[in-house]
C-alpha positions as CSV (number, residue, x, y, z in Angstrom):
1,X,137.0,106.5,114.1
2,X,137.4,109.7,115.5
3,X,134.0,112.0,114.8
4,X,130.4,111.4,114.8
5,X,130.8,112.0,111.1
6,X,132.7,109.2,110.6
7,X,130.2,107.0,112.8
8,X,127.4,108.4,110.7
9,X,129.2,107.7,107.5
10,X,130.2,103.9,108.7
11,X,126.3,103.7,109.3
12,X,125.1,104.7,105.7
13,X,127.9,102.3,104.6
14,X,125.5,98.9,104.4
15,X,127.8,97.2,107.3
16,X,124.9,98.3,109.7
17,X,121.7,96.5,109.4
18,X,119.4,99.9,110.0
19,X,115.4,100.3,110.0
20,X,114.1,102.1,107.0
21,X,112.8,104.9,109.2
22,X,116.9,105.1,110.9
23,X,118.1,105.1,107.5
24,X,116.2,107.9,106.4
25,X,117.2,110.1,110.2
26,X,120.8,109.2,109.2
27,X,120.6,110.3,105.3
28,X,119.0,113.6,106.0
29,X,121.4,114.3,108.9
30,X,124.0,114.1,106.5
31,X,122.7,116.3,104.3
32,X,121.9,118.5,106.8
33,X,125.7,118.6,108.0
34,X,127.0,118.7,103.9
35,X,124.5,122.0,103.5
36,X,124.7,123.6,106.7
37,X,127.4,122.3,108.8
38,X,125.3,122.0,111.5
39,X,123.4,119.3,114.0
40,X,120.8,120.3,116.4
41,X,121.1,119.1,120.3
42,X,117.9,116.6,119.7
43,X,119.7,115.2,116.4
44,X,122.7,114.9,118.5
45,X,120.8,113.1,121.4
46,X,119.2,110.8,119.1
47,X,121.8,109.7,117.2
48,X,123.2,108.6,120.5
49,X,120.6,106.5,121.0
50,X,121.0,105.3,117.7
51,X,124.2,103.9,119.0
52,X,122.8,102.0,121.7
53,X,120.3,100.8,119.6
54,X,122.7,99.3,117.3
55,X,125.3,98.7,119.8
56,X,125.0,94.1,119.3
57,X,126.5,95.0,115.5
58,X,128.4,98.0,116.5
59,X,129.8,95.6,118.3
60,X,130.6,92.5,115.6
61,X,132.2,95.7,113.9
62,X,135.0,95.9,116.6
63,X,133.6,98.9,118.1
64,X,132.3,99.8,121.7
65,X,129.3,102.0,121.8
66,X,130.7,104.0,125.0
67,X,133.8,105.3,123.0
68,X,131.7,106.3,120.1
69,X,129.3,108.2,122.1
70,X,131.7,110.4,123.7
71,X,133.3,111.2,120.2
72,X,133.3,115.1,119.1
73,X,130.8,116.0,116.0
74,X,133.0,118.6,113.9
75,X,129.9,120.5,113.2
76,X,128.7,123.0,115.5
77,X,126.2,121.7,117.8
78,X,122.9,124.1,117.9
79,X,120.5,124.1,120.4
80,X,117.0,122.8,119.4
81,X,114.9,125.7,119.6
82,X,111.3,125.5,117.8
83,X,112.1,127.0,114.1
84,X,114.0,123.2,114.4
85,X,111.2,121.2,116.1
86,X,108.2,123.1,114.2
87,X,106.6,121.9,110.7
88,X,106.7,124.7,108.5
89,X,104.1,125.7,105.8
90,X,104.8,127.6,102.8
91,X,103.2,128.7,99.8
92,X,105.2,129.8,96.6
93,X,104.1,130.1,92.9
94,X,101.0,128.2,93.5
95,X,102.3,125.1,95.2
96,X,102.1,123.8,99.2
97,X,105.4,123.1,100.7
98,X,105.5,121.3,104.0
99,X,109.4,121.1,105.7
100,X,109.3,119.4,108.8
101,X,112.2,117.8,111.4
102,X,112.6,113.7,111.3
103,X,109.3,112.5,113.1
104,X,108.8,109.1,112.2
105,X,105.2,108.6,113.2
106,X,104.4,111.3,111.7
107,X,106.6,110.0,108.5
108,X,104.3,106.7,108.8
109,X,101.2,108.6,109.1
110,X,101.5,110.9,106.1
111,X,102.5,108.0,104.1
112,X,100.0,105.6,105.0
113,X,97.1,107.0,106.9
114,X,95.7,110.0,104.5
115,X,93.2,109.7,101.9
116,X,93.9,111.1,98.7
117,X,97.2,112.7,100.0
118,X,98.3,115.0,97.3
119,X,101.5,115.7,99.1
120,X,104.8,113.8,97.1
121,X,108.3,113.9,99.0
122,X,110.5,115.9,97.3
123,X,114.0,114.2,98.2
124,X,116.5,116.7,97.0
125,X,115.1,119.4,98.5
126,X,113.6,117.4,101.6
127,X,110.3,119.1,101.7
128,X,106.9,117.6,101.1
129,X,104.9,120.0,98.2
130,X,101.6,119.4,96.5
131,X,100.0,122.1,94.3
132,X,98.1,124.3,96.1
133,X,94.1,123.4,97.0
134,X,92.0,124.2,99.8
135,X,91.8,120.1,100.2
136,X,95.9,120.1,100.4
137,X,96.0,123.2,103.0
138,X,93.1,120.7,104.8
139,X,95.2,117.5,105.0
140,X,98.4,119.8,106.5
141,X,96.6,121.9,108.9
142,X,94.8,118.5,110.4
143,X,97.7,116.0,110.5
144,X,101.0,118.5,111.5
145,X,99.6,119.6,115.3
146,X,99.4,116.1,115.7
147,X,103.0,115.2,115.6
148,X,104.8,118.7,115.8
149,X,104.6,121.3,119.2
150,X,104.3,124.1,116.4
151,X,103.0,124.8,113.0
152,X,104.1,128.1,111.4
153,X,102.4,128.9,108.0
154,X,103.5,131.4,105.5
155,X,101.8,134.8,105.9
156,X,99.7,134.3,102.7
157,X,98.5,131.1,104.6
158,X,97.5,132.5,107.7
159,X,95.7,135.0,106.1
160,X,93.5,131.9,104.0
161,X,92.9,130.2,107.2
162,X,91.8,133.0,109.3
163,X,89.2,133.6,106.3
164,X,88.2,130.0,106.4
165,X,87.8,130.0,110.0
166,X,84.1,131.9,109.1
167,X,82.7,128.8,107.9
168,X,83.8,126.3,110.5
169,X,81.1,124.1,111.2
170,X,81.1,121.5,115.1
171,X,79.5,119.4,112.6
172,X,80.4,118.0,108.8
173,X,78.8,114.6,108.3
174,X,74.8,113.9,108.5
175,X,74.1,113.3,112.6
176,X,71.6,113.2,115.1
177,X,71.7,116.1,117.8
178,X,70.3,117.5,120.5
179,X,69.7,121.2,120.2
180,X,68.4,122.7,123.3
181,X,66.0,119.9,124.0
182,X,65.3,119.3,120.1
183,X,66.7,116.6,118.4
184,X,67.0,117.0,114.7
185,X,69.8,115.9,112.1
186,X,72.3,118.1,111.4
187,X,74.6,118.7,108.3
188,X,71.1,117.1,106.4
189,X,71.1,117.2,102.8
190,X,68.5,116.6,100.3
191,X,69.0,113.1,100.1
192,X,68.6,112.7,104.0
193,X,66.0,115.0,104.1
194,X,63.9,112.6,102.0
195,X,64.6,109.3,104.4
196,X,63.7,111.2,107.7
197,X,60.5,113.1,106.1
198,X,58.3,110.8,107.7
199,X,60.6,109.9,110.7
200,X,59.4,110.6,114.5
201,X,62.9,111.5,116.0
202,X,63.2,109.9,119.4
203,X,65.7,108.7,121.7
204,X,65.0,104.8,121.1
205,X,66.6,101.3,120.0
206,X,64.7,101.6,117.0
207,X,65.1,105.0,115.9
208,X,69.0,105.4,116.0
209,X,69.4,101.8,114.6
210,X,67.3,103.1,111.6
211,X,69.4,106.0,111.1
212,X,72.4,104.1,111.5
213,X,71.6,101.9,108.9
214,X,71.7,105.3,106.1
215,X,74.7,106.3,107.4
216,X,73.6,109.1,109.9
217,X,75.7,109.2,113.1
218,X,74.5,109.7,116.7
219,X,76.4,112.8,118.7
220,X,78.3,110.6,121.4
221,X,77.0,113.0,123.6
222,X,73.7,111.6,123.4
223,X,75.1,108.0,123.9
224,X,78.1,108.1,125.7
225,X,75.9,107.5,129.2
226,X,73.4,105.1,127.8
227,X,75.4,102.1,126.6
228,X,72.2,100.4,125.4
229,X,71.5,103.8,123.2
230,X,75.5,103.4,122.0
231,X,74.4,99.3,121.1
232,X,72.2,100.8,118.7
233,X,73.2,103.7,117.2
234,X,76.6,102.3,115.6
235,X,76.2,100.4,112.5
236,X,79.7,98.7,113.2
237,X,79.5,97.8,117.1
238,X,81.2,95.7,119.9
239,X,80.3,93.6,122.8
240,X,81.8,91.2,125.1
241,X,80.6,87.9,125.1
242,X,79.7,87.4,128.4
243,X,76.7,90.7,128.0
244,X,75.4,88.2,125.5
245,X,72.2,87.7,127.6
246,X,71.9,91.2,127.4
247,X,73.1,91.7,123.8
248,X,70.6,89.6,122.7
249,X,67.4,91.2,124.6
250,X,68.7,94.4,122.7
251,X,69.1,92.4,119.5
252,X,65.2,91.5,119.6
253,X,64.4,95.4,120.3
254,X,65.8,96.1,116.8
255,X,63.3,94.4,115.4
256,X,65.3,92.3,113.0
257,X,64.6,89.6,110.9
258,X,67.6,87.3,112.3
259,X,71.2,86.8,112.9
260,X,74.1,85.6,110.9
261,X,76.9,83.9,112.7
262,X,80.1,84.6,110.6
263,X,82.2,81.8,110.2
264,X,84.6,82.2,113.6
265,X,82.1,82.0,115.3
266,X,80.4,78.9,113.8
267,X,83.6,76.6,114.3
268,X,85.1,78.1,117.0
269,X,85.7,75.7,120.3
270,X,84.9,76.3,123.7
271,X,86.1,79.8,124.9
272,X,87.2,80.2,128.3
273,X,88.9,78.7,131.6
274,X,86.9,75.9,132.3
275,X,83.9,76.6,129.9
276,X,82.7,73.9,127.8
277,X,79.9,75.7,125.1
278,X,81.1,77.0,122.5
279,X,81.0,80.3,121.4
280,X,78.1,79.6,118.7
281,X,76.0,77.8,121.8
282,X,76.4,80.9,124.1
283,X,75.0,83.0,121.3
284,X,72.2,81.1,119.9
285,X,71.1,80.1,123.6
286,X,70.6,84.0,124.3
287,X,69.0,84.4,120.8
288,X,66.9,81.7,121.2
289,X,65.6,83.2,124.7
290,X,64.0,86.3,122.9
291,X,62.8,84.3,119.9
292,X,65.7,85.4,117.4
293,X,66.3,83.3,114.6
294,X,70.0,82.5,113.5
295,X,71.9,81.7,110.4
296,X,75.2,80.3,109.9
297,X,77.5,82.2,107.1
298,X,77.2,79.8,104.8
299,X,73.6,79.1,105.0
300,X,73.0,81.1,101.8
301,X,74.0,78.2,99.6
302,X,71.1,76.5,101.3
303,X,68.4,78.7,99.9
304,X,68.0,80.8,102.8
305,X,66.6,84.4,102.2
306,X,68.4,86.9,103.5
307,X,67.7,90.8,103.9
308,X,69.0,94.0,105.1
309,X,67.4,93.5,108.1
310,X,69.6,90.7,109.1
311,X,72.4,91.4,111.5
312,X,75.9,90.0,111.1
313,X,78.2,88.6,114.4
314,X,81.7,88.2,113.7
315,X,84.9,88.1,115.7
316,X,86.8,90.7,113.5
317,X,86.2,94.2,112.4
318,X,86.3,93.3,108.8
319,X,82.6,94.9,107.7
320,X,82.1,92.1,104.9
321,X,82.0,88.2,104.3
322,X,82.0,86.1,101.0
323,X,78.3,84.5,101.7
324,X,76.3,88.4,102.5
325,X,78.6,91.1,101.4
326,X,76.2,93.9,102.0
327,X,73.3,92.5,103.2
328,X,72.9,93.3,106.7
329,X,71.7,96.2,108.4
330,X,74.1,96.1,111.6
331,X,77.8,94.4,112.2
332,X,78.4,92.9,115.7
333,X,82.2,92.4,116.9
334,X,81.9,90.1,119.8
335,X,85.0,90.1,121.4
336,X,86.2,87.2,124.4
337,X,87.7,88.6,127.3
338,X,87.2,85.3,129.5
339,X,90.7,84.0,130.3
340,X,91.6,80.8,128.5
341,X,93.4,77.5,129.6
342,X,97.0,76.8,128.7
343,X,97.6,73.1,128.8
């Protein structure tokens, strides 16, 4: 071989075992260099290090990833300036178009990560495009700053945004603030309006863990300093197992009817260098302490009457289990960060 061309072509042959993300880099470089005959200085440096990466079955190939790097690309070499690191945004005949340089995480992330992503790839063209809604310009203006230095819009665009920029809100979703001294819920709607009616706002266990439980969020500024206050007002929350003592004194000023023990936690064996209870007797001891009844996962099947004001301890974020799938008013992650013994 003689050319970086010649590399990349070897590469999109199928003799090189490449990364679907690699893959992709190479294909669009190439059609980049049939279109334009051109390859941008970052291209150019990470194609390089494509080399290296791939050196082991470069190598079973016959050929030694020093001499390829210092080969010549035949076409021109331009310096990366931002219109080739930027994501651009257009908008033509009614439709979004997104064009942005090879970002892989940001690749994953638009794939993967977005709800309701109108966006489809367009491969011949190599542009992302989605017909053009205020939810679409929403999903590109939030997830391209992210992963590119700069986002340039189309004039039409900026023109939109600047307009939308009146109605920015600090908050969208129904949450507890403090204004000036005052708390009250903000972003309320009718429906919220109705639960809180009767509701004496204060800064208590109680309080947040009630508003928790309809979905209304506390302003982390108001819990970031208390983590007691925190404990409370997250309907999905975690602690370490060895604040159980403590967990469990705030369990009781929730005022629940019990705990459920999810099924890790019920078999489980003893957790920890030199410890010899088991998770489930750590927890039930503290419970027991502050008169807080337990039930095991399964327990259901035994006639046991469980309500939402039942809380649920797990060892994984997963927010359901088979035996109560919606049936408690708080989730508990209790995570182990006592060093274990390796025999």
């Amino acid at each position: 071989m003689n050319t970086k061309e010649q590399i990349l072509y070897f590469f999109l042959q199928g003799t090189i075992n490449l990364s679907q993300y690699d893959y992709k880099f190479m294909s669009n470089l190439r059609t980049m260099i049939s279109n334009d005959n051109r390859v941008t200085s970052n291209q150019a440096t990470l194609f390089d290090n494509l080399i290296s990466k791939y050196q082991k079955q470069l190598a079973k190939a016959g050929y030694d990833k020093q001499t390829l790097k210092t080969l010549p690309w035949k076409a021109t070499i331009v310096e990366s300036t931002t219109e080739h690191t930027s994501a651009r945004v257009s908008l033509f005949d009614n439709e979004l178009k997104i064009r942005v340089p090879f970002n892989k995480s940001f690749i994953s992330h638009f794939r993967e990560n977005v709800v309701d992503n109108p966006f489809t790839w367009d491969k011949e063209s190599k542009y992302y495009r989605a017909y053009f809604t205020t939810n679409a310009l929403k999903i590109a203006s939030k997830s391209l700053p992210k992963y590119f230095p700069t986002v340039t819009y189309h004039d039409d665009l900026v023109d939109i945004m600047n307009e939308l920029k009146k109605y920015e809100a600090p908050v969208w979703d129904p949450m507890l603030i403090d204004n000036n001294g005052h708390l009250m819920i903000a972003a309320t709607n009718p429906i919220i309006d109705n639960i809180v009616k009767d509701m004496n706002l204060q800064l208590n266990m109680k309080t947040l863990h009630t508003l928790s439980r309809h979905g209304i969020k506390t302003d982390t500024k108001i819990t970031d300093t208390d983590i007691k206050l925190k404990f409370a007002a997250e309907y999905v929350t975690e602690v370490d197992l060895d604040n159980m003592e403590q967990v469990a004194a705030w369990v009781k000023e929730l005022e629940c009817d019990g705990v459920i023990l999810g099924r890790g936690i019920i078999y489980g064996k003893p957790y920890g260098l030199g410890e010899t209870a088991t998770m489930k007797e750590i927890i039930t001891t503290n419970l027991a302490k502050h008169d807080v009844p337990c039930i095991a996962s399964h327990s259901s099947q035994e006639g046991a009457t469980v309500n939402r004001n039942y809380l649920l301890m797990q060892l994984t974020s997963m927010t359901t289990t088979p035996a109560f799938p919606s049936n408690t008013s708080k989730i508990i992650i209790v995570k182990n960060s006592r060093p274990i013994e390796v025999k």
